[in-house]
Biopython code that builds the backbone (N, CA, C, O; Angstrom):
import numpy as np
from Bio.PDB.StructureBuilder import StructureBuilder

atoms = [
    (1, "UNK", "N", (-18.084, -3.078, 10.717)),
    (1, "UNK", "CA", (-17.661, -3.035, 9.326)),
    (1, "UNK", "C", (-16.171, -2.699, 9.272)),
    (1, "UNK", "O", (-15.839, -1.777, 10.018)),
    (2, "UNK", "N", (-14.981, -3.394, 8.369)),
    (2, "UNK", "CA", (-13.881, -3.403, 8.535)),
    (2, "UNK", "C", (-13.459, -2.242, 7.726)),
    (2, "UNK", "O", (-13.915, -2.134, 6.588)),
    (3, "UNK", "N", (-12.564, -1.285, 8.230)),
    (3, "UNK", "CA", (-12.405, 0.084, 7.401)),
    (3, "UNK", "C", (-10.873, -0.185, 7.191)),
    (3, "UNK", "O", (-10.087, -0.845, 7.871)),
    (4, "UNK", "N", (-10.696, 0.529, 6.039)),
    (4, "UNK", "CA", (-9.260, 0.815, 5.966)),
    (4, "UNK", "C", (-9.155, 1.672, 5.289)),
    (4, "UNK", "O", (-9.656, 1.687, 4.165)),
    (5, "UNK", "N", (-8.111, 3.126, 6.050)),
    (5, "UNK", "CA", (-7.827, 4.194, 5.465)),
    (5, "UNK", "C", (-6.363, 4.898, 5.421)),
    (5, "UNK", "O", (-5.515, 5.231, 6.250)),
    (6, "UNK", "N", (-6.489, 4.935, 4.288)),
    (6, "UNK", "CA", (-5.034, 5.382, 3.394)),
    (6, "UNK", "C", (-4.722, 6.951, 3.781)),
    (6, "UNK", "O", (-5.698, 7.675, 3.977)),
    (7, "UNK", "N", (-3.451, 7.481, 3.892)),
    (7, "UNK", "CA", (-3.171, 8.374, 4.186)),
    (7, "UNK", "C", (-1.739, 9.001, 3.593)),
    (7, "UNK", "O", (-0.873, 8.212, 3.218)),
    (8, "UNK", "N", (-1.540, 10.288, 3.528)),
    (8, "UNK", "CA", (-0.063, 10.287, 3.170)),
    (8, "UNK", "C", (0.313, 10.245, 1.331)),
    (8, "UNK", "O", (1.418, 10.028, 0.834)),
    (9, "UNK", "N", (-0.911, 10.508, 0.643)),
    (9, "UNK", "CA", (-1.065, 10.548, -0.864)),
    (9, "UNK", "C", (0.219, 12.567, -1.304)),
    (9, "UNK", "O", (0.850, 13.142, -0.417)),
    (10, "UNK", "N", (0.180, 12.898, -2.331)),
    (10, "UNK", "CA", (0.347, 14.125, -2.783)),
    (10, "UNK", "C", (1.117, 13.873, -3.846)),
    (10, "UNK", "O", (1.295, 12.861, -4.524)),
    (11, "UNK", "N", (1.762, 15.516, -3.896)),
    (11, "UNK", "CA", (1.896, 15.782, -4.778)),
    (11, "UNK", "C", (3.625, 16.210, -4.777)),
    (11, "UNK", "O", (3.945, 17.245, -4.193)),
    (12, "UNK", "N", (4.573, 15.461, -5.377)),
    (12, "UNK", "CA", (6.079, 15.046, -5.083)),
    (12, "UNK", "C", (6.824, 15.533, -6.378)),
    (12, "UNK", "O", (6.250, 15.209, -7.417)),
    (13, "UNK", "N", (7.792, 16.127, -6.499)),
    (13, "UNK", "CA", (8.335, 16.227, -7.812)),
    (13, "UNK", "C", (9.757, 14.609, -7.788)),
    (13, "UNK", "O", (10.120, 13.800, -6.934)),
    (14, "UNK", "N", (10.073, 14.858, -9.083)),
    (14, "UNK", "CA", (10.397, 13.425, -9.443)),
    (14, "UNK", "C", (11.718, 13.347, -8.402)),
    (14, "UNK", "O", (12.231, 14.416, -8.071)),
    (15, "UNK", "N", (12.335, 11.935, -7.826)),
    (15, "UNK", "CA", (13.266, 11.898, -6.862)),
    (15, "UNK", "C", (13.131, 11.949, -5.772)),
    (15, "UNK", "O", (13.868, 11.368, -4.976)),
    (16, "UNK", "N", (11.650, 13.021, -5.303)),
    (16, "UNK", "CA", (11.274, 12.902, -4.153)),
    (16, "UNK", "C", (10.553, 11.707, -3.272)),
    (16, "UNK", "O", (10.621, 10.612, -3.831)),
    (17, "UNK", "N", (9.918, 11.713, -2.080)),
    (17, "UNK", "CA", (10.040, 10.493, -1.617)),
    (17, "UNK", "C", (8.329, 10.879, -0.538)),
    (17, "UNK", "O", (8.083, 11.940, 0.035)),
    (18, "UNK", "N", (7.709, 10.003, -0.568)),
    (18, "UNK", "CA", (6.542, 9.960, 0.295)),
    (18, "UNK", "C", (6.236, 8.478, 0.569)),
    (18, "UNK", "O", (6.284, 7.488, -0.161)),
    (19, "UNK", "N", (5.798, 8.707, 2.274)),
    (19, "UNK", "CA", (5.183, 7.536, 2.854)),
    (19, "UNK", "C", (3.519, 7.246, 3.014)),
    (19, "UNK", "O", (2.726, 8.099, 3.413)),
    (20, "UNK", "N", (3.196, 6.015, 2.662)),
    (20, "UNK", "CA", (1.859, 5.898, 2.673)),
    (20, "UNK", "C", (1.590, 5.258, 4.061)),
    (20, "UNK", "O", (2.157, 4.353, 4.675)),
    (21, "UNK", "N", (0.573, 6.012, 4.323)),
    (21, "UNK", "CA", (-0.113, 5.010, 5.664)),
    (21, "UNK", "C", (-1.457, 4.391, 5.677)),
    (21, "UNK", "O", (-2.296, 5.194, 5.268)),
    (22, "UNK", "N", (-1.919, 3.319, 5.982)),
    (22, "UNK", "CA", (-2.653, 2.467, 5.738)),
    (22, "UNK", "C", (-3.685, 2.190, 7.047)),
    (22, "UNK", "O", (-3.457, 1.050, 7.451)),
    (23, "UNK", "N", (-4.529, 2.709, 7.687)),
    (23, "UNK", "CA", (-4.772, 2.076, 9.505)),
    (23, "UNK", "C", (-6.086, 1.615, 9.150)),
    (23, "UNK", "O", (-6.992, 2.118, 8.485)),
    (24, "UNK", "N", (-5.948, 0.466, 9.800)),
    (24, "UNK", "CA", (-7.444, -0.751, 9.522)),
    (24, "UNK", "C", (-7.744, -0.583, 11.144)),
    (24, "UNK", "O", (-7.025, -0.247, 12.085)),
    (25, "UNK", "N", (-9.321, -1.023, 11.022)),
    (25, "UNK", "CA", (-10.117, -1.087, 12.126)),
    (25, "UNK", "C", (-11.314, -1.995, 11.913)),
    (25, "UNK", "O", (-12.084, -2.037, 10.954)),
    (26, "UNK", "N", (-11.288, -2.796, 13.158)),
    (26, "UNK", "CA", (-12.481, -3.957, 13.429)),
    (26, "UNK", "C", (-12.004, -5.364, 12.595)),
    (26, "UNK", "O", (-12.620, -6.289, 12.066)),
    (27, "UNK", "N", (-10.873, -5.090, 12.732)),
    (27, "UNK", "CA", (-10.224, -6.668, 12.089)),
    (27, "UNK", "C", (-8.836, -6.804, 12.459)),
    (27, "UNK", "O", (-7.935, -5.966, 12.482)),
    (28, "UNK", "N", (-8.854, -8.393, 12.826)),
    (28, "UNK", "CA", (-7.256, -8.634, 13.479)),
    (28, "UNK", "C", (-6.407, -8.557, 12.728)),
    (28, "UNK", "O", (-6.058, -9.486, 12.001)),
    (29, "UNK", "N", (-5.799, -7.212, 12.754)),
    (29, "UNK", "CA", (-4.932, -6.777, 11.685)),
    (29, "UNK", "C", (-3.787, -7.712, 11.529)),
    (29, "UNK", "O", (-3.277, -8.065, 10.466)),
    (30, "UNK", "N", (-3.389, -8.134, 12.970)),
    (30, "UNK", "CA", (-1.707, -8.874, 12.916)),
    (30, "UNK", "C", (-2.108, -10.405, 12.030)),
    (30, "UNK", "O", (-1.175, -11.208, 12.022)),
    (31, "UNK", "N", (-2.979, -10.711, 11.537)),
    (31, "UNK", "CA", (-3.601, -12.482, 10.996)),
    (31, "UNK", "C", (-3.534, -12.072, 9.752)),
    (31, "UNK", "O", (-3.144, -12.999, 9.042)),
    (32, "UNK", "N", (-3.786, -10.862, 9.009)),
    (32, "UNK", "CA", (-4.285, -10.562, 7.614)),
    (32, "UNK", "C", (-2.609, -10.022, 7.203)),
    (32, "UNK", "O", (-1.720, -9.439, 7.822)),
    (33, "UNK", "N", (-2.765, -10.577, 5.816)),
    (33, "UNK", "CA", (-1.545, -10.287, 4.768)),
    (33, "UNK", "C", (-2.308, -8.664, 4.061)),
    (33, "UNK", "O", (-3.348, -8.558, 3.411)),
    (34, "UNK", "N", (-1.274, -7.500, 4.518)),
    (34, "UNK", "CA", (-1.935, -5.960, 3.996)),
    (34, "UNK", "C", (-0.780, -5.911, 2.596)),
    (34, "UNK", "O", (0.360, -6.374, 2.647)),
    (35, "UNK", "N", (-1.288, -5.360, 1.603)),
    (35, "UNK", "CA", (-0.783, -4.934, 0.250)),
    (35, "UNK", "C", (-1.250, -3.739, -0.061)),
    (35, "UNK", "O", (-2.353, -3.196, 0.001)),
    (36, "UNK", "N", (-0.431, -3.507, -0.330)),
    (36, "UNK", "CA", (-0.504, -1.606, -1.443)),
    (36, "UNK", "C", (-0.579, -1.763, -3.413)),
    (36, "UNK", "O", (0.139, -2.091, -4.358)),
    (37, "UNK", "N", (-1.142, -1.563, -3.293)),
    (37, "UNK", "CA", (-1.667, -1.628, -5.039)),
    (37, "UNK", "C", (-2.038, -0.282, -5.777)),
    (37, "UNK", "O", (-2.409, 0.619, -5.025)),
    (38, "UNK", "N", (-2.011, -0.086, -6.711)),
    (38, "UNK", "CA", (-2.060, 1.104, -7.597)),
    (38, "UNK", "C", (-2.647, 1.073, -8.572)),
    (38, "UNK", "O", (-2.814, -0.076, -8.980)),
    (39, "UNK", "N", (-3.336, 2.332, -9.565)),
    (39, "UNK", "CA", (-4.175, 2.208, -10.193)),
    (39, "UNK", "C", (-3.873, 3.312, -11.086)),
    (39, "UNK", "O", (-4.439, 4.374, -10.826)),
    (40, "UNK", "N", (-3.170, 3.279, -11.988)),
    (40, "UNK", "CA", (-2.777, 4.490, -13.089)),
    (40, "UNK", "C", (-4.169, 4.911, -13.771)),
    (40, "UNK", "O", (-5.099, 4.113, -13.658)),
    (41, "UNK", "N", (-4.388, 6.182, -14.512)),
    (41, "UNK", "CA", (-5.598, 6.121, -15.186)),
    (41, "UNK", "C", (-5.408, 5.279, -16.767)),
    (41, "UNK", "O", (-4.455, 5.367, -17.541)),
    (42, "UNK", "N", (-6.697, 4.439, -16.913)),
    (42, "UNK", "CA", (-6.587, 3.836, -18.435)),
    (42, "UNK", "C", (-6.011, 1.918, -17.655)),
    (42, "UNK", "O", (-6.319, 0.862, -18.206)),
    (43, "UNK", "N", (-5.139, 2.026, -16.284)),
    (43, "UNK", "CA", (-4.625, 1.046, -16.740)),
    (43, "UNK", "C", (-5.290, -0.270, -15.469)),
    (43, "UNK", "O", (-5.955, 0.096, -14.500)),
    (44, "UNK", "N", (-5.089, -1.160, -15.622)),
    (44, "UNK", "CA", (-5.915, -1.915, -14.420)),
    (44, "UNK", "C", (-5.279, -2.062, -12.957)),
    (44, "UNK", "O", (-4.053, -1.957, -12.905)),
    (45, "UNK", "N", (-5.961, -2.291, -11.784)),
    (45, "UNK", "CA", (-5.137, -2.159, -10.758)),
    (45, "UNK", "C", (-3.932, -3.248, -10.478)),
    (45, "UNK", "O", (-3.965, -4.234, -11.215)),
    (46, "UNK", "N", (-3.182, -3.208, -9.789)),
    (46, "UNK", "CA", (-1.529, -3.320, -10.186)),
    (46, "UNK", "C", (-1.023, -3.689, -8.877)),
    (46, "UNK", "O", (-0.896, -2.530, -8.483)),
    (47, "UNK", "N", (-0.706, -4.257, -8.075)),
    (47, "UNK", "CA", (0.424, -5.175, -6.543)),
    (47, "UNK", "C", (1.265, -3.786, -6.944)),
    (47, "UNK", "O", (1.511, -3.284, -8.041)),
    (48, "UNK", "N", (1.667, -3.301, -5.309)),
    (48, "UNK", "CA", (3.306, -2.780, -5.621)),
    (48, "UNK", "C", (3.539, -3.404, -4.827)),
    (48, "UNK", "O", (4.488, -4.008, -5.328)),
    (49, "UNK", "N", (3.362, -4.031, -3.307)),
    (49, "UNK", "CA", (4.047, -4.475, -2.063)),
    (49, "UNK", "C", (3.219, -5.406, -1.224)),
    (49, "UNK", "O", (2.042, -5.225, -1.534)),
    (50, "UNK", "N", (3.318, -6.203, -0.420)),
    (50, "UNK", "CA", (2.588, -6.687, 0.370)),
    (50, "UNK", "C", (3.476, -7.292, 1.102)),
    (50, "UNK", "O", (4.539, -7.675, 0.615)),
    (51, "UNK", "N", (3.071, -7.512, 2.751)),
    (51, "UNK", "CA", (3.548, -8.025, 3.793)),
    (51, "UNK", "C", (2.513, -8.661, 4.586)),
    (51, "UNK", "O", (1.492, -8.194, 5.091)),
    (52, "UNK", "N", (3.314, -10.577, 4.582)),
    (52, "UNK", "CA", (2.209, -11.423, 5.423)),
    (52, "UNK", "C", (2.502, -11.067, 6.748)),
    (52, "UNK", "O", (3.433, -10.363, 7.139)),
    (53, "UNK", "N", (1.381, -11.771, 7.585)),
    (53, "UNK", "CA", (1.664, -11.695, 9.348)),
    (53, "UNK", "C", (2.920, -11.720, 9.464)),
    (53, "UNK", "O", (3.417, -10.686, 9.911)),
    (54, "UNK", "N", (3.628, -12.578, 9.203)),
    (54, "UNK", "CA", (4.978, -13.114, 9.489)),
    (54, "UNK", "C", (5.681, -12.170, 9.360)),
    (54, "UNK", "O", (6.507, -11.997, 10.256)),
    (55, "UNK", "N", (5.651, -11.286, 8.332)),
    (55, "UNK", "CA", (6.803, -10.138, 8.195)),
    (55, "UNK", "C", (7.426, -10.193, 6.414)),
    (55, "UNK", "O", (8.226, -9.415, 5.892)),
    (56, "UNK", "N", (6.824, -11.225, 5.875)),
    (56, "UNK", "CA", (7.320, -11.878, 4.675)),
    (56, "UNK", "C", (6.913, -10.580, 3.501)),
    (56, "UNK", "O", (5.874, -9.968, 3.747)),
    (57, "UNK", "N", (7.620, -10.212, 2.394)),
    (57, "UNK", "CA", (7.440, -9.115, 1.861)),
    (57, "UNK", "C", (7.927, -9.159, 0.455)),
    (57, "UNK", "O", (9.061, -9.397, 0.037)),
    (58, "UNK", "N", (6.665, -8.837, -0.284)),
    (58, "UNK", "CA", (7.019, -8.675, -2.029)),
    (58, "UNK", "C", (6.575, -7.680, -2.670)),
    (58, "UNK", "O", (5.471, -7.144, -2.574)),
    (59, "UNK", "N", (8.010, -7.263, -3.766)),
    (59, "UNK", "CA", (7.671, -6.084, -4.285)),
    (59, "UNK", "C", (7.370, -6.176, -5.988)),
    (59, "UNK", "O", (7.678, -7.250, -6.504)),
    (60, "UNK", "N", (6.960, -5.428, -6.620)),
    (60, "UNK", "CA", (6.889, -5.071, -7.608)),
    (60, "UNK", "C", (8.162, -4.700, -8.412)),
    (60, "UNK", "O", (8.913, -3.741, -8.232)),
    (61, "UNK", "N", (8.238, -5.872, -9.519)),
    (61, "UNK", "CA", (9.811, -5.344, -9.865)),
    (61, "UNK", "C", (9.665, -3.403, -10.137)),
    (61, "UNK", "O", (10.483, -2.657, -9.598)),
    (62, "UNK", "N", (9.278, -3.217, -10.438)),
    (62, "UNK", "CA", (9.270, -1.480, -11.069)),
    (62, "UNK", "C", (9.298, -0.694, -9.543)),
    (62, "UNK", "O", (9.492, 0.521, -9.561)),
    (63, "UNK", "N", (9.166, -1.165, -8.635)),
    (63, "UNK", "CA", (9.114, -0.504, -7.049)),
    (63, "UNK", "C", (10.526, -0.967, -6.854)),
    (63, "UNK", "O", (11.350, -0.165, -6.415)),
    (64, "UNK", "N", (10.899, -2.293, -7.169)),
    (64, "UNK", "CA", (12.072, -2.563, -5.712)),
    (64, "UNK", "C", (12.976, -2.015, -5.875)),
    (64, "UNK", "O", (13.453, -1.560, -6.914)),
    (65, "UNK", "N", (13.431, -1.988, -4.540)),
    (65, "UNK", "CA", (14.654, -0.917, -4.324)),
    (65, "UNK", "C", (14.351, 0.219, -3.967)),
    (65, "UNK", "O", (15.213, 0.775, -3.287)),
    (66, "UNK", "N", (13.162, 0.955, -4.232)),
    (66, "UNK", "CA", (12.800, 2.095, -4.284)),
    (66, "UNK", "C", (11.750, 2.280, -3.159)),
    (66, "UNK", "O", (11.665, 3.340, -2.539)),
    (67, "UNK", "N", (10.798, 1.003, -2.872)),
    (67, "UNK", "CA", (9.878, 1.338, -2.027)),
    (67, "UNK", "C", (10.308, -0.022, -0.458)),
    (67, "UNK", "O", (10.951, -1.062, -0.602)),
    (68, "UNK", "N", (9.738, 0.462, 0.772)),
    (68, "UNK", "CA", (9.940, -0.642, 1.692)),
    (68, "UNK", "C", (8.468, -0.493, 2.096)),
    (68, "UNK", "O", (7.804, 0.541, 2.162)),
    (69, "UNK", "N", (8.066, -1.903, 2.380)),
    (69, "UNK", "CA", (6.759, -1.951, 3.132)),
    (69, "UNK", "C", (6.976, -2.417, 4.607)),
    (69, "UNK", "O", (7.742, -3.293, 5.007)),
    (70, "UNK", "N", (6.231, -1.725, 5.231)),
    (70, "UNK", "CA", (6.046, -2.568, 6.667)),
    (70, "UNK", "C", (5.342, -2.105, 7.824)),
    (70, "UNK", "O", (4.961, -0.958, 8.059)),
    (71, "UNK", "N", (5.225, -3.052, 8.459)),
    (71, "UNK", "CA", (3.674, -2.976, 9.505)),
    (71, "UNK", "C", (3.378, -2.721, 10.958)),
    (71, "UNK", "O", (4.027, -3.658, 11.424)),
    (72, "UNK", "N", (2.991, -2.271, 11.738)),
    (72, "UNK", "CA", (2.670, -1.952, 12.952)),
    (72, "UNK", "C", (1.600, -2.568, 13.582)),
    (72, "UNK", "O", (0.490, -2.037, 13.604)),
    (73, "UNK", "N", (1.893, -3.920, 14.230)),
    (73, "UNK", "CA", (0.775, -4.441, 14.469)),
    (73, "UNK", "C", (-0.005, -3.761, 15.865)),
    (73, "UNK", "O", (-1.218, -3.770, 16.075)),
    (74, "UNK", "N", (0.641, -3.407, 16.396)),
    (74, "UNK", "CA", (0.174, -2.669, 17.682)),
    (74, "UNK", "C", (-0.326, -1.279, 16.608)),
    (74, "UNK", "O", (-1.180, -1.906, 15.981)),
    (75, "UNK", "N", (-0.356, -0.341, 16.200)),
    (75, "UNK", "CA", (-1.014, 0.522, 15.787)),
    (75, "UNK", "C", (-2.171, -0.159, 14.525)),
    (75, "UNK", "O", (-2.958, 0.561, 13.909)),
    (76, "UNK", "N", (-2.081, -1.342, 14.369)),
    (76, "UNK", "CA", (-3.305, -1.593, 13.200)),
    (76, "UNK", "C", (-3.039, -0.960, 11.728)),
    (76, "UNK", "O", (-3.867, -0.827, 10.827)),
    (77, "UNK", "N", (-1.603, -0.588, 11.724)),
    (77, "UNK", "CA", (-1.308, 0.026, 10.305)),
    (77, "UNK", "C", (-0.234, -0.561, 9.642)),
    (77, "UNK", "O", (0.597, -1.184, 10.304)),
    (78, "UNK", "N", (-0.107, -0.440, 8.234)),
    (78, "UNK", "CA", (0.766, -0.909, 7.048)),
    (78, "UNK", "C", (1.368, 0.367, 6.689)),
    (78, "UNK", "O", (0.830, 1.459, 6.873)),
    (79, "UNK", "N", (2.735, 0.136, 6.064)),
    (79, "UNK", "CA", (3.061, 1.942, 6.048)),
    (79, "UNK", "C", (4.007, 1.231, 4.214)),
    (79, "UNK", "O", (4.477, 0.122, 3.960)),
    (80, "UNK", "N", (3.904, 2.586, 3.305)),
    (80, "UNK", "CA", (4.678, 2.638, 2.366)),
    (80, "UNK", "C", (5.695, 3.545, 2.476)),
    (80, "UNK", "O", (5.306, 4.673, 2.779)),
    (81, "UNK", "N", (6.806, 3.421, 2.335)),
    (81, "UNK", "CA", (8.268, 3.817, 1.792)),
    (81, "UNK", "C", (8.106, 3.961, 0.667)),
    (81, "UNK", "O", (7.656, 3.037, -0.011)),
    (82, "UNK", "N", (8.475, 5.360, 0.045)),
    (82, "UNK", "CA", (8.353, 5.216, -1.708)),
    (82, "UNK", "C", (9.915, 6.236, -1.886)),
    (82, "UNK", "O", (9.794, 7.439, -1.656)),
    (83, "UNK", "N", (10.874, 5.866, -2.163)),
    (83, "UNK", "CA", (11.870, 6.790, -2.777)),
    (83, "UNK", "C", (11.989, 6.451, -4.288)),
    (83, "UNK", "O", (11.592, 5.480, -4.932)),
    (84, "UNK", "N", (12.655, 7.552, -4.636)),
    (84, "UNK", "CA", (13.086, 8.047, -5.634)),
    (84, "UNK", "C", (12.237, 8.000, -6.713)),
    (84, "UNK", "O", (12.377, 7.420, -7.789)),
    (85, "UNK", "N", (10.916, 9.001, -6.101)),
    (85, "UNK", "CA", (9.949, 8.282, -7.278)),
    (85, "UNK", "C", (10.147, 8.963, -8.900)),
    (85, "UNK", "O", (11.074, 9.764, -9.012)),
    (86, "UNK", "N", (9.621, 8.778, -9.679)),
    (86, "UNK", "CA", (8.840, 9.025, -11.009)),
    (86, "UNK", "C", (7.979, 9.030, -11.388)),
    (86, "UNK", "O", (7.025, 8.541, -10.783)),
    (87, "UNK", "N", (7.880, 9.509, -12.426)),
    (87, "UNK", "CA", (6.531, 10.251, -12.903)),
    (87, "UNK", "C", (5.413, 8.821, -13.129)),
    (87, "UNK", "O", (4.223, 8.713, -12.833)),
    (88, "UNK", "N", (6.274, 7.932, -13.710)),
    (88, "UNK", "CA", (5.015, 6.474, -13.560)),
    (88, "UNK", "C", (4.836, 5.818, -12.920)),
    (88, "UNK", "O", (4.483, 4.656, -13.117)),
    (89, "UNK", "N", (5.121, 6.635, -11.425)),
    (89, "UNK", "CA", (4.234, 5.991, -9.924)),
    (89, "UNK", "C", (2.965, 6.689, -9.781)),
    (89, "UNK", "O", (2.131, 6.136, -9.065)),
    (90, "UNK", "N", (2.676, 7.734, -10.294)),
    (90, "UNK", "CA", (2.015, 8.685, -10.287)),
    (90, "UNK", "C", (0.199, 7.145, -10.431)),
    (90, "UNK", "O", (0.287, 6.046, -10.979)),
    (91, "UNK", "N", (-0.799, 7.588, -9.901)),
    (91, "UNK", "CA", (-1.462, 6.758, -9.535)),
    (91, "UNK", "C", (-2.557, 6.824, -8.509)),
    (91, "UNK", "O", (-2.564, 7.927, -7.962)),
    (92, "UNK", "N", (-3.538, 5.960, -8.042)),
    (92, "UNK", "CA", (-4.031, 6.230, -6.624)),
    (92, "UNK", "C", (-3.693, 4.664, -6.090)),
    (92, "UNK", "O", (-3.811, 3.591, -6.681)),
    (93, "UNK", "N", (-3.293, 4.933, -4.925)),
    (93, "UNK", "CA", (-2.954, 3.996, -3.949)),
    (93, "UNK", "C", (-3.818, 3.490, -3.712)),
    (93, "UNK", "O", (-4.863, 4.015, -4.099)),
    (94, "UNK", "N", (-3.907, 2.184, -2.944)),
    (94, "UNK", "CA", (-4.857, 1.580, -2.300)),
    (94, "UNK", "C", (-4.485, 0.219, -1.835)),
    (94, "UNK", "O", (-4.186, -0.842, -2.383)),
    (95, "UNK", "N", (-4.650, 0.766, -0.291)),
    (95, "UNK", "CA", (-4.357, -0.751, 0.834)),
    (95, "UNK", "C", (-5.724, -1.862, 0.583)),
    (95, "UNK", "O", (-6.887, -1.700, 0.213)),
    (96, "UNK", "N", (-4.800, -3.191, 1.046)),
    (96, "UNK", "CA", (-5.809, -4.320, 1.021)),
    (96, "UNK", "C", (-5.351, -4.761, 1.844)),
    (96, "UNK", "O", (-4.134, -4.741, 2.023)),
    (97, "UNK", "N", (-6.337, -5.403, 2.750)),
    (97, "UNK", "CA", (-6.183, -6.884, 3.609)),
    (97, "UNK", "C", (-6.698, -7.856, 3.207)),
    (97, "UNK", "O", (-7.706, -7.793, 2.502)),
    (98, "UNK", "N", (-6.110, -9.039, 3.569)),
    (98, "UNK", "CA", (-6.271, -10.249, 2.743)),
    (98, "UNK", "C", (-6.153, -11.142, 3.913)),
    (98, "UNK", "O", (-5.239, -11.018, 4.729)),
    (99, "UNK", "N", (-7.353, -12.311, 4.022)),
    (99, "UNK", "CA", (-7.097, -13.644, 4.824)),
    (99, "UNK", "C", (-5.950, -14.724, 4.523)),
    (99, "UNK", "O", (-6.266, -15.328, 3.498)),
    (100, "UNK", "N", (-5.109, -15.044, 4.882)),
    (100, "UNK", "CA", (-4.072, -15.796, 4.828)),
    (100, "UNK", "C", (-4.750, -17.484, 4.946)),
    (100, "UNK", "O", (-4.367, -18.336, 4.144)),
    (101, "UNK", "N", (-5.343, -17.676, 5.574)),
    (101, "UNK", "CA", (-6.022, -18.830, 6.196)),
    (101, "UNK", "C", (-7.712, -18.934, 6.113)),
    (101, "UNK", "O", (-8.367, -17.892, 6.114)),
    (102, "UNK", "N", (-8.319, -20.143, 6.048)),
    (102, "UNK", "CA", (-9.550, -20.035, 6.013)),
    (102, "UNK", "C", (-10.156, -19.419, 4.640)),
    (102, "UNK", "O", (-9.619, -19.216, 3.551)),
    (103, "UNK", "N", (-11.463, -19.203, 5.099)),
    (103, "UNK", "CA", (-12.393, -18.470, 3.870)),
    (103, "UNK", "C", (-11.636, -17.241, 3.424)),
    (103, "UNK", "O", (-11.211, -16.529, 4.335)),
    (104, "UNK", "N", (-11.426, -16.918, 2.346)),
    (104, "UNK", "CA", (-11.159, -15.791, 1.546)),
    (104, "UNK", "C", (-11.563, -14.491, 1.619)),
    (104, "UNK", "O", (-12.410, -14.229, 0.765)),
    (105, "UNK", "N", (-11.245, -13.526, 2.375)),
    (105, "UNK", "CA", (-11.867, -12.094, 2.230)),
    (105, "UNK", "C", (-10.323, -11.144, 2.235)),
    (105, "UNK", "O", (-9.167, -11.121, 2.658)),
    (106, "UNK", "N", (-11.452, -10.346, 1.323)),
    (106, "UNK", "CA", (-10.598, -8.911, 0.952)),
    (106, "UNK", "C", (-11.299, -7.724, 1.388)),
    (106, "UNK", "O", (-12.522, -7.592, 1.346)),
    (107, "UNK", "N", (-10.452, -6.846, 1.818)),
    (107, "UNK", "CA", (-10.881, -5.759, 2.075)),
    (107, "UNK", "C", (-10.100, -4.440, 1.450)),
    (107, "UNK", "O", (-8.877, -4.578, 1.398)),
    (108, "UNK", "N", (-10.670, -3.078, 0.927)),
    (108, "UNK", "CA", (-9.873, -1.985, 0.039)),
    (108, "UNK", "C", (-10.277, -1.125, 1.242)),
    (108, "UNK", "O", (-11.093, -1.144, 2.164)),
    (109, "UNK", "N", (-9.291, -0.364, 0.761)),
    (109, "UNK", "CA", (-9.696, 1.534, 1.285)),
    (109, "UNK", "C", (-10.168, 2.308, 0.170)),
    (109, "UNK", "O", (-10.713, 1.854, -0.836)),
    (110, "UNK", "N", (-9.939, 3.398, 0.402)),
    (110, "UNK", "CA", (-11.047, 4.239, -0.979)),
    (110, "UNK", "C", (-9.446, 4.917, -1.602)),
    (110, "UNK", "O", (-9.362, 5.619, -2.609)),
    (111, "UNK", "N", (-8.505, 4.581, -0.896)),
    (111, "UNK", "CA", (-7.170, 4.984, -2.028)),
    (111, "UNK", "C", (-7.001, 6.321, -1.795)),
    (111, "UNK", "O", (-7.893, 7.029, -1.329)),
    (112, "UNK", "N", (-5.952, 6.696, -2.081)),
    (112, "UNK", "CA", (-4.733, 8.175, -2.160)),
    (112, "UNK", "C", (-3.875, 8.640, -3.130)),
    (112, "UNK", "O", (-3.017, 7.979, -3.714)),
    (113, "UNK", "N", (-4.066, 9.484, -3.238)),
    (113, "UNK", "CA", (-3.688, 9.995, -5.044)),
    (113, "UNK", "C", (-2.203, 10.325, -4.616)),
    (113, "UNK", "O", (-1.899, 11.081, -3.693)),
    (114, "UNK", "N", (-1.298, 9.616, -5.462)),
    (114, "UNK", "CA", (-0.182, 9.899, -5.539)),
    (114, "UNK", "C", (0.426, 10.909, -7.233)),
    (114, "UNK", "O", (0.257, 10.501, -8.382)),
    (115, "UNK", "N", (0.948, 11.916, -6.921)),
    (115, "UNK", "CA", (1.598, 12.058, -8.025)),
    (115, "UNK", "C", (3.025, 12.806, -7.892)),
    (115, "UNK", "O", (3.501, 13.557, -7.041)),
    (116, "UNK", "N", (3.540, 12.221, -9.219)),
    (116, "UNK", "CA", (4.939, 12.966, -9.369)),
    (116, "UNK", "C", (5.255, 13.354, -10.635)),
    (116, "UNK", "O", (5.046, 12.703, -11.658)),
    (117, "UNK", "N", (5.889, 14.694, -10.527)),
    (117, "UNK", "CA", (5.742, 15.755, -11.453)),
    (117, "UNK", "C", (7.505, 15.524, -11.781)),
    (117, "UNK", "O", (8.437, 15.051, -11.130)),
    (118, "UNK", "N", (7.364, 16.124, -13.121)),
    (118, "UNK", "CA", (8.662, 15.762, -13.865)),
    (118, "UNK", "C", (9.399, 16.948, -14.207)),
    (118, "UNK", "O", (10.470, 16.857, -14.808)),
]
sb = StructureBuilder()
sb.init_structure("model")
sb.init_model(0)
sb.init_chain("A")
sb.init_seg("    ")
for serial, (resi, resn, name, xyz) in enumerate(atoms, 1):
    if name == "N":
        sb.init_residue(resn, " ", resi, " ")
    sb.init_atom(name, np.array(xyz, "f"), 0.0, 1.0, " ", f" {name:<3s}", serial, name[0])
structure = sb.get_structure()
């Protein structure tokens, strides 16, 4: 069963800066396109970043500049860069892998509570 678990969530006052970590297991991590997505309360879940195999990488206008994504294929992990945050990053995280090719599958983690205090 393909797991993926998020790491690296808390609790940041505004400006400050935290990295998310993402480590998947039982799936060829380096083939799958991994994304970080967010989930405010009240509001629906939300893309901030994603990076294909290739290295190819898109952000969320309200992230860029502020956050870098990128991947470790030898460790099986996706990592978030988040500077200079604010209070409306505040959220729970949550990595996805995604098939690039072929049949369609997705996979979540159970997410990491990010917040930032003002």
């Amino acid at each position: 069963q393909v797991q993926l678990v998020e790491s690296g969530g808390g609790t940041v006052q505004a400006g400050g800066s935290l990295r998310l970590s993402c480590k998947a297991s039982r799936i060829i991590f380096s083939v799958y396109t991994m994304g970080w997505y967010r989930q405010a309360p009240g509001k629906p879940r939300e893309l901030v970043a994603a990076i294909t195999s290739g290295g190819s990488t898109n952000y969320a206008d309200s992230v860029k500049g502020r956050s870098t994504i990128s991947r470790d294929n030898a460790k099986n992990t996706v990592y978030l860069q988040m500077n200079s945050l604010k209070p409306e990053d505040t959220a729970v995280y949550f990595c996805k892998a995604e098939t690039e090719i072929g049949a369609k599958y997705n996979y979540w983690g159970q997410g990491t509570q990010v917040t930032v205090s003002s």
